[in-house]
Structure formats: structure tokens, C-alpha cells
C-alpha positions in Angstrom: 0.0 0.0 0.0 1.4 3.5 -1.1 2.1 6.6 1.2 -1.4 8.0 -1.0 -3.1 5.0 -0.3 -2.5 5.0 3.2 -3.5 8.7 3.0 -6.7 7.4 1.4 -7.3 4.6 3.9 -7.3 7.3 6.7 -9.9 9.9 5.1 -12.1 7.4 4.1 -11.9 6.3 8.4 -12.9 9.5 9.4 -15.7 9.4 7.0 -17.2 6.1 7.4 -16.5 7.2 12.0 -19.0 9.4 10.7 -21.8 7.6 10.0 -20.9 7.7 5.9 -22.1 4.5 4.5 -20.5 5.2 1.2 -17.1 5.8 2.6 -17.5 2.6 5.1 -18.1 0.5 1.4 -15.0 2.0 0.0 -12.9 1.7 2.7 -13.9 -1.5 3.1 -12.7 -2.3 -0.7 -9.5 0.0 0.3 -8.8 -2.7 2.7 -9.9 -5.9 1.3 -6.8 -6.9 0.1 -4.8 -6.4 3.1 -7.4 -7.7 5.3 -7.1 -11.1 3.0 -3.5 -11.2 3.0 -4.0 -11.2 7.2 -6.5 -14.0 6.4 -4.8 -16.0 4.2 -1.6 -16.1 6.6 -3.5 -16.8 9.5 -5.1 -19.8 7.8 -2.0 -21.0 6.4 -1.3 -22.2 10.3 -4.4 -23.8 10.1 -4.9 -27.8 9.7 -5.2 -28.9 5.7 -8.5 -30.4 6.7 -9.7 -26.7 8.1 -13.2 -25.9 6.6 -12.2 -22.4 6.3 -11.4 -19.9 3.4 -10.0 -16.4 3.6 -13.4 -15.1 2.1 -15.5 -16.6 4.4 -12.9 -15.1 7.6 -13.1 -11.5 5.6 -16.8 -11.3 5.4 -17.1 -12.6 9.2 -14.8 -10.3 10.6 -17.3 -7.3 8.1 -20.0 -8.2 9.9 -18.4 -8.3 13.2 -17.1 -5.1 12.6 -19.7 -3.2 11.3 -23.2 -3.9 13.3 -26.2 -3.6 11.2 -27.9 -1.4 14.1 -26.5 1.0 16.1 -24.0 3.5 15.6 -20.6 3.2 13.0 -17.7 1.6 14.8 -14.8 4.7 15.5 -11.4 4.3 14.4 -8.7 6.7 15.6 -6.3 5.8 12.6 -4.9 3.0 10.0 -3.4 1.4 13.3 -6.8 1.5 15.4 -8.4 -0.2 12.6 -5.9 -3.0 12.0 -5.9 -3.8 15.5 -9.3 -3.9 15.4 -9.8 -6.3 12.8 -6.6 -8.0 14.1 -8.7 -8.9 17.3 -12.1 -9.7 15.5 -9.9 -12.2 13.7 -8.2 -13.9 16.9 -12.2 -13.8 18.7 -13.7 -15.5 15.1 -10.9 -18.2 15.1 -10.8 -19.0 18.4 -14.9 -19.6 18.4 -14.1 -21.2 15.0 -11.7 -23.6 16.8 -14.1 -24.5 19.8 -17.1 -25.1 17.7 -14.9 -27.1 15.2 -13.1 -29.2 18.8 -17.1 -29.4 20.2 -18.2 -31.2 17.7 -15.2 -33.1 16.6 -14.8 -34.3 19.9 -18.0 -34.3 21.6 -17.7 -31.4 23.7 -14.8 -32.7 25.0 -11.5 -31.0 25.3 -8.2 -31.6 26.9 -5.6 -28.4 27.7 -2.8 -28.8 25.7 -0.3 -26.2 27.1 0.9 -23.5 24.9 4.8 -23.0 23.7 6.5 -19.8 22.4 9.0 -21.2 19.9 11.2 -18.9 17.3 9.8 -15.8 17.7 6.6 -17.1 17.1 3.5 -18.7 18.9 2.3 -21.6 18.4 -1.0 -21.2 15.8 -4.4 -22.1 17.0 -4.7 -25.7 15.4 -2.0 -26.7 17.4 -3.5 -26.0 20.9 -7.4 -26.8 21.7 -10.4 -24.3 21.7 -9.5 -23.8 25.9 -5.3 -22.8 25.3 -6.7 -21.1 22.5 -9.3 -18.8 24.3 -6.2 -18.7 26.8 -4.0 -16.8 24.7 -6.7 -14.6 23.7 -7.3 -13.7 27.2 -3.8 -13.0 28.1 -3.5 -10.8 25.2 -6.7 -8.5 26.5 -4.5 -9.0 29.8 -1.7 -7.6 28.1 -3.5 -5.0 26.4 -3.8 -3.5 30.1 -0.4 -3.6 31.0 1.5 -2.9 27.5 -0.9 -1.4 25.1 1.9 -1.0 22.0 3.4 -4.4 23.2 -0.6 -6.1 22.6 -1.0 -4.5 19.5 1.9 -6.0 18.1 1.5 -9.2 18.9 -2.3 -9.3 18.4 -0.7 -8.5 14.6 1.7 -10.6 14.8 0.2 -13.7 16.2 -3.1 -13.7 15.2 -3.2 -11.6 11.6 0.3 -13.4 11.1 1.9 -9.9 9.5 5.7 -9.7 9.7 7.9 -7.8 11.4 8.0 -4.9 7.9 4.3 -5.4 7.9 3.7 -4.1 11.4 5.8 -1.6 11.0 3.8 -0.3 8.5 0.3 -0.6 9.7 1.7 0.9 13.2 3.8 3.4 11.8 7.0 2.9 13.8 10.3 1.0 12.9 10.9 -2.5 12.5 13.3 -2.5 15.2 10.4 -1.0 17.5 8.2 -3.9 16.7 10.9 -6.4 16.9 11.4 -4.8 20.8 7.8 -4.6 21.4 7.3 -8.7 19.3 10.6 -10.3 22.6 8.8 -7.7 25.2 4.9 -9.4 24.4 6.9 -13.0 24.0 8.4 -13.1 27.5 5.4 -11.7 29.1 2.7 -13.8 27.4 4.8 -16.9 28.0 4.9 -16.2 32.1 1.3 -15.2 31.9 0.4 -18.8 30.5 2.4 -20.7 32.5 1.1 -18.9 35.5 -2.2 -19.6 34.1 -1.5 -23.5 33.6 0.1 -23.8 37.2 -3.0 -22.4 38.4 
């Protein structure tokens, strides 16, 4: 995406904060592609066998995002937004993943404990819906305590952007997110094994 693009991205924000439903649609085409790259790299993790295509995650995380009733959801900026979608994304494959471990296993589920391996975490298939819905909750957790730190790794983890990508949609340097990426690492992996002791 271009410096004009970006530029593009944010006006048409302001706009569809507004209550523009014109500018919410085009924004929403503004941002398709990106959104579907975040998609597609998220479901990459994902088992062959997963039922899931980046269309159907895009449209779910549309109508997430924007409520048919009610007031337009408000975006601050690019990064706001991102972060946003980043954390409808996480929410819709987590449920995704419990549904899919309820009825695959009979409501059933075993906690499988989650690792933090080469600078990345381990993707949903490879922990059940409950470590799943843990990590999720230790990220809100962190989102208390490290705001920047969160939104980094809610990118990174769940929309699967790299370390350039971030940078990008954040607007600061790669070598902030890489700082930010080792900071929400070590504090996410002492939050879930406090969690799993517990």
C-alpha cells in the first residue's frame, strides 16, 4: 500500500467514524486486500483439513465489525483499525476452533499447554479451543499492562503480518516492533504458565 493509499485509507476512516455509509463500502474495498493477505496467513497455520477460506474469515470479521444497528464503529487511525480487525480475527478463530473441537470431539476438550517457539506462537490448530481462548485472554490481559506491546503481537500472532508489515500498519520502525514482538513474547509466556500452574 502506497504513502497516497495509506492517506486514502485514513480519510475514508474519518468518514465512514462518521456515519458515511459510502465511505464505510469503499474503505472496506480499500482494505480488502490487506485484510485477505492477514487472512490468508493466518489460515495458512491452520490444519489442511480446516473448513475455512480467507473469504468466508473477511466477510465474518465485516460483519463483526460493522453492526447492522446501532451506531458506525470509531477508528482513531490505519493502526486502530488494523488492530481492530486483528482482534475480530483472533475472537472469530478461536470460536471457529471451539465449535470445530465441540463437535469433533463431543464437547470434549483436553488443555494442551501452549509453547513460544522462534519468535513465534504456536497457531491455534495446534493447541485446543480452551489454550486457545487462553491466549486470547492473556493478550486482552496484556493490552492492560503494555498497550503497544498487545497490538503488536495481536498483529503478529493472530493476523500473522511480519515484522516490515507491522511496521507499516503501526507506523513505527521494525526494530520498534521487533522490541515490542521479545517484550509481548516473555510476558505472554509467564502469563500462560502462571495460568496453567493455576
Amino acid at each position: 500500500m502506497t504513502i497516497e493509499d495509506r492517506g486514502q485509507v485514513t480519510l475514508l476512516l474519518d468518514a465512514a467514524s462518521d456515519g458515511d455509509g459510502g465511505a464505510a463500502e469503499s474503505l472496506w474495498k480499500a482494505v480488502n486486500q490487506e485484510i485477505r493477505l492477514m487472512a490468508t496467513s493466518a489460515l495458512a497455520r491452520e490444519r489442511a483439513t480446516a473448513s475455512l477460506q480467507p473469504t468466508l474469515v473477511v466477510n465474518e470479521i465485516y460483519l463483526r465489525i460493522w453492526p447492522k444497528e446501532g451506531p458506525p464503529p470509531k477508528w482513531e487511525d490505519r493502526r486502530h483499525f488494523f488492530g481492530s480487525v486483528a482482534r475480530v480475527m483472533g475472537q472469530f478463530l478461536v470460536d471457529h476452533a471451539r465449535t470445530r473441537g465441540r463437535l469433533k470431539r463431543g464437547g470434549d476438550r483436553k488443555r494442551v499447554p501452549l509453547e513460544v517457539s522462534e519468535g513465534e506462537l504456536s497457531d491455534l490448530t495446534h493447541v485446543d479451543a480452551e489454550a486457545g481462548s487462553a491466549v486470547i485472554k492473556a493478550l486482552k490481559k496484556l493490552e492492560e499492562n503494555a498497550p503497544r506491546q498487545a497490538e503488536v503481537a495481536w498483529l503478529r500472532y493472530v493476523a500473522g503480518l511480519k515484522v516490515e508489515q507491522v511496521a507499516l500498519a503501526l507506523e513505527v520502525s521494525p526494530r520498534t516492533v521487533n522490541n515490542d514482538w521479545q517484550y509481548a513474547q516473555a510476558w505472554l509466556r509467564r502469563e500462560l504458565a502462571q495460568e496453567s500452574d493455576s
